[in-house]
C-alpha positions in Angstrom: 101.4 66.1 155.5 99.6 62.2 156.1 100.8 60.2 158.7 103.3 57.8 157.0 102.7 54.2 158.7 104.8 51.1 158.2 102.8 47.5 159.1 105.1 45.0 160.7 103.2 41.7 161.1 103.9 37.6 159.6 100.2 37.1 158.8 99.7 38.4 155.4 96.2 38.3 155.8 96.4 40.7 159.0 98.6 43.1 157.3 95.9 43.3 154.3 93.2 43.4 156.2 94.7 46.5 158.4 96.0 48.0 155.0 92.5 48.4 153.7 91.2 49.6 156.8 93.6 52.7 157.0 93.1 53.2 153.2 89.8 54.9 154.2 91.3 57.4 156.2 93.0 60.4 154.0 95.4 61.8 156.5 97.5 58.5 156.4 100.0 57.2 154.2 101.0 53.6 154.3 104.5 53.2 153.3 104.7 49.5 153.4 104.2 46.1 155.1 106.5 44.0 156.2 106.3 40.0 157.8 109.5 39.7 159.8 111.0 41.7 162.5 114.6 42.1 160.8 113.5 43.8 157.7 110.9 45.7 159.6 113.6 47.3 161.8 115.1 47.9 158.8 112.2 49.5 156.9 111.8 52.0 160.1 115.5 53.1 160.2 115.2 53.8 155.9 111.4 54.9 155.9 111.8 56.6 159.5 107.8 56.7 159.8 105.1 58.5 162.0 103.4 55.5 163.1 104.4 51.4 163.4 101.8 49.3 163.9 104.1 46.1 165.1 102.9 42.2 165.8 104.9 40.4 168.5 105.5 37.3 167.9 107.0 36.5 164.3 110.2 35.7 162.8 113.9 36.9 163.5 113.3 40.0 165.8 110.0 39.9 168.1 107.9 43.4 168.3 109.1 43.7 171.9 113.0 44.0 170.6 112.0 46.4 167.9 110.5 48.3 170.0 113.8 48.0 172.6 115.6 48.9 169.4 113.4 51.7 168.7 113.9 52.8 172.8 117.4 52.8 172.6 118.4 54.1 169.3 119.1 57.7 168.0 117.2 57.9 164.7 113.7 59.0 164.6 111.4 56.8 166.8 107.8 56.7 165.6 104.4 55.9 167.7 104.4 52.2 168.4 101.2 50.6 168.6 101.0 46.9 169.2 98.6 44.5 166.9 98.8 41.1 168.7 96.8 38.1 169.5 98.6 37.8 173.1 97.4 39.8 176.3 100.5 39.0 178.3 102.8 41.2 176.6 101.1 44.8 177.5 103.3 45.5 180.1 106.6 44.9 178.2 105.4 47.2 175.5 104.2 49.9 177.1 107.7 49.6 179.0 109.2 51.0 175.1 106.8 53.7 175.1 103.8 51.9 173.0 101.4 54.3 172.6 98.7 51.5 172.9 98.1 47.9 173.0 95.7 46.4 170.5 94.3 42.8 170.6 93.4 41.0 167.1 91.3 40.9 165.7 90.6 44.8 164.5 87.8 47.0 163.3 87.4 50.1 162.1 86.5 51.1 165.2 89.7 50.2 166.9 91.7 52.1 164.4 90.1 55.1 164.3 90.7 55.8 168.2 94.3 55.0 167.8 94.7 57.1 164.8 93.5 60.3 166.9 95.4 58.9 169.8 98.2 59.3 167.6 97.1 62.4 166.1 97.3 64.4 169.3 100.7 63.3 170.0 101.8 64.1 166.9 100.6 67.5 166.9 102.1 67.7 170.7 105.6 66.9 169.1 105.2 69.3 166.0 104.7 71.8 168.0 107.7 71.4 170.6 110.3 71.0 167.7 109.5 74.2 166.4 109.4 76.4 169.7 113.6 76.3 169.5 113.7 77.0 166.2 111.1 80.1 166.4 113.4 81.5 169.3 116.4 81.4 167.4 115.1 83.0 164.4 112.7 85.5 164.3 111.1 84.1 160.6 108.5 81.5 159.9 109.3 78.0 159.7 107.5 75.4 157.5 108.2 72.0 158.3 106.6 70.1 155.8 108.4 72.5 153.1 111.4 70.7 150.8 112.8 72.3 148.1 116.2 71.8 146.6 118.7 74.0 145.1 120.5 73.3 141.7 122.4 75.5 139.5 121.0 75.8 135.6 122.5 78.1 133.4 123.5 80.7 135.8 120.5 80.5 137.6 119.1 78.4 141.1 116.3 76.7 140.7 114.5 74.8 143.6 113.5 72.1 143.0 111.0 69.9 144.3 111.8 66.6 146.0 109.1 64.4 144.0 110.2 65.8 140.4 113.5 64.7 141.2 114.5 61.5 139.4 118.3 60.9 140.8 121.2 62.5 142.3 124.4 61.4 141.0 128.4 62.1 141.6 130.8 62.5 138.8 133.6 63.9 138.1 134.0 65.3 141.4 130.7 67.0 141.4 127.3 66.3 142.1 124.3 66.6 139.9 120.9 66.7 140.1 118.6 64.8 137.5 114.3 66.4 137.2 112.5 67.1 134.5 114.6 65.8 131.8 117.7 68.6 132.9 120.6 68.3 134.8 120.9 70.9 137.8 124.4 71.1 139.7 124.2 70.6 143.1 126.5 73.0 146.1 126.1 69.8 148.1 127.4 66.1 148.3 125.4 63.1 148.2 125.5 62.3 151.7 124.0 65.7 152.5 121.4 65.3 150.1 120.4 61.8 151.3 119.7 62.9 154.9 117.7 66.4 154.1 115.5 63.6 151.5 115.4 61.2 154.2 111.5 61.6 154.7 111.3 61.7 151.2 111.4 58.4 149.5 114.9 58.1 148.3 117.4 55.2 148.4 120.9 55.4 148.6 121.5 52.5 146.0 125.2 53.2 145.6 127.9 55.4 146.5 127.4 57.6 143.7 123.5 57.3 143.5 120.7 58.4 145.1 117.6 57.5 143.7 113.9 58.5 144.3 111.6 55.4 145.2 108.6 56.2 143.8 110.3 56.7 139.9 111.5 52.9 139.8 110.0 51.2 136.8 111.9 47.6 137.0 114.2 46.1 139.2 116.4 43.5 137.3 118.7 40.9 138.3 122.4 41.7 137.1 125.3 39.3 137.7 127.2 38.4 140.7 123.5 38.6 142.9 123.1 42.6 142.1 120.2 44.5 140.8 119.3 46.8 137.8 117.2 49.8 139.2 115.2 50.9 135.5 114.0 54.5 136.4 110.4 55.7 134.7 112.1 58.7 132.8 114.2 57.7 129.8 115.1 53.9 130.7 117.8 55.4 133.0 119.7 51.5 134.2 121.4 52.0 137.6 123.0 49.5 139.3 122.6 48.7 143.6 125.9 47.8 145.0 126.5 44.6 146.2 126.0 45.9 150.0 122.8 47.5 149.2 120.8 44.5 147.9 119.7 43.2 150.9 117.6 46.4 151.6 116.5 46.9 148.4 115.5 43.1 148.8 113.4 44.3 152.5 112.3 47.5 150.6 110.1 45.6 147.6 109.7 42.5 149.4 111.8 40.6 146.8 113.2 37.0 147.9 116.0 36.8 149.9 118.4 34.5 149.0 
């Protein structure tokens, strides 16, 4: 699987010009950029990626409390590296366990040693997740494997996560929407949302669950909500009222 990498930065310019930088590398993903520190903390907690690459200095939240967020919190903390115009903060970031410290402005080069920086303590952690799970069961384990099950007709059928359009609740069960057919799901939407968690789905409202990546339109509605318009059959769903604001962070739409 790439390396999925969020870019955190207020210069526009800088996240562009690192964007098309990493573009020429095929192991890496980038999953989006971001030009303040609040929505960039949030983009980490919903994204949860591999690799930050995280300005200092810029509004709301600095890099250097992201990265104390990061420190300090339970969900998945990815490999911070620093992109900053200011020499004087190195020690404060490798204090949260930055994996380097890069001064702007970048080239190629620059990138390509922190990539395989990064690369060898990814591989270090891949392979320390999986020596409990190959001691408690004696079977393979593939950790870039995600399939889920769904009922059909008698039959379960696994499905896989980017085929997937929507989950949805009703009538006291759960459902499944891919390729144009409804599968029933043995599992609520709450369980689903955390094993698709590195997958690219959005928890839009309580009784959705929608896959990023199959989002045609996002329309205004009444009362300061939003229309998502899925790619497969004009599918309207609405995003609660509490779930704007990180749609808002997720497609960089205006705040406000």
């Amino acid at each position: 699987m790439p390396l999925r990498i969020l870019i955190i930065d207020d210069e526009e310019y800088i996240c562009d010009d690192l964007n098309h930088i990493l573009q020429k590398f095929k192991d890496v993903l980038v999953m989006g950029q971001y030009h303040d520190g609040d929505s960039g903390l949030e983009a980490i907690k919903l994204f949860k990626p591999d690799i930050v690459f995280l300005d200092i200095k810029m509004p709301g939240l600095n890099g250097i409390e992201i990265g104390r967020h990061i420190q300090g919190s339970c969900f998945y903390k990815p490999y911070i590296i620093y992109v900053t115009a200011y020499d004087q903060f190195a020690l404060d970031a490798f204090k949260v366990d930055a994996i380097d410290y890069l001064l702007k402005p970048l080239t190629q080069e620059d990138i390509e040693k922190v990539l395989e920086k990064a690369r060898v303590f990814h591989a270090s952690r891949e392979a320390l997740c999986q020596v409990p799970q190959k001691t408690a069961a004696a079977k393979p384990v593939y950790p870039g494997l995600c399939r889920i099950s769904g009922q059909l007709e008698g039959k379960t059928h696994l499905l896989d996560p980017t085929r997937i359009l929507m989950a949805y609740a009703r009538d006291r069960q759960v459902f499944i929407y891919a390729d144009g057919k409804e599968y029933l799901s043995s599992q609520s939407l709450q369980e689903l949302e955390k094993i698709l968690e590195h997958q690219m789905f959005f928890r839009c409202h309580r009784n959705y669950l929608v896959n990023l990546l199959r989002i045609k339109e996002v329309i205004p509605w009444f009362n300061g909500s939003y229309l998502l318009v899925m790619d497969e059959k004009k599918f309207e769903i609405s995003v609660s009222r509490k779930r704007v604001k990180l749609l808002k962070q997720i497609f960089n739409l205006p705040q406000g």
